[in-house]
N, C-alpha and C positions, 0 to 999 in steps of 0.2 A: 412591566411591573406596575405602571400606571395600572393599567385594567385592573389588575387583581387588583387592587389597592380598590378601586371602583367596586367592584364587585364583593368586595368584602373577604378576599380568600385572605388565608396566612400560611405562613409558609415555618419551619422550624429553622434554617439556617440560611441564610445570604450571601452569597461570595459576590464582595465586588471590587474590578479591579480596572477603575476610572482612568480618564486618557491624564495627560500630566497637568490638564489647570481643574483638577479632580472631579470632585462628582456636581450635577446642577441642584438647585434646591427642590426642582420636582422632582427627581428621583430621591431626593432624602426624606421628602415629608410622604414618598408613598412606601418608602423605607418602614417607617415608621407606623402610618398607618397599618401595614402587616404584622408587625409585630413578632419578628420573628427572635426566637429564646438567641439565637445566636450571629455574630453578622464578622465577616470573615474579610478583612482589608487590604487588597495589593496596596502599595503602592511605590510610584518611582519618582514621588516630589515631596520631602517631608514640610512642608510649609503648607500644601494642599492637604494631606494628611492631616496634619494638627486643625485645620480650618475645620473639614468635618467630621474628625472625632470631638473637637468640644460641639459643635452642632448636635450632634448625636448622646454628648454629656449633658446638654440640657434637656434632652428628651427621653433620658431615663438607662441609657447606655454605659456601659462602664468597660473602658479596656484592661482585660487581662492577662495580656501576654505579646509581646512585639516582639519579632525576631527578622533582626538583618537577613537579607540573602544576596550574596554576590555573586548573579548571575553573568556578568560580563566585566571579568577582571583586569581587563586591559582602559578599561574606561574607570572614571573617577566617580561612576554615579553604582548606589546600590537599591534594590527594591526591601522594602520593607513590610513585612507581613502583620497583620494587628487583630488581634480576636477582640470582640466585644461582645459581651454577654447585656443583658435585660437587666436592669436592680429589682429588686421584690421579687 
């Protein structure tokens, strides 16, 4: 995603679903530099979650939809899916 980002591609939607100490800042600021209208959130640590979705709220991003999923119901841990759309 670096490259593109370098190269100036963009992309319309992002799915990313970072390891548990979440995503690094190079991938978010080339996140961003792509610009894409939608960007689509695993994730299995809500503390890393929260870190870069406001990252992502300073940078023009807005979550519109979070939805639990209990994928492994024997464990006390759940993944968390998150949409985030573009403002303007």
């Amino acid at each position: 995603m670096s490259q593109m980002a370098l190269q100036q591609e963009t992309a319309d939607v992002v799915f990313m679903d970072p390891p548990r100490a979440g995503s690094d800042e190079k991938f978010l600021n080339s996140l961003v530099q792509l610009k894409p209208k939608r960007v689509v959130y695993i994730s299995c640590n809500p503390v890393t979650l929260e870190r870069d979705i406001c990252y992502l709220s300073k940078k023009g991003y807005k979550a519109v939809k979070a939805v639990p999923v209990d994928m492994f119901p024997w464990v006390g841990n759940i993944e968390c899916v998150v949409e985030l759309c573009i403002c303007g």
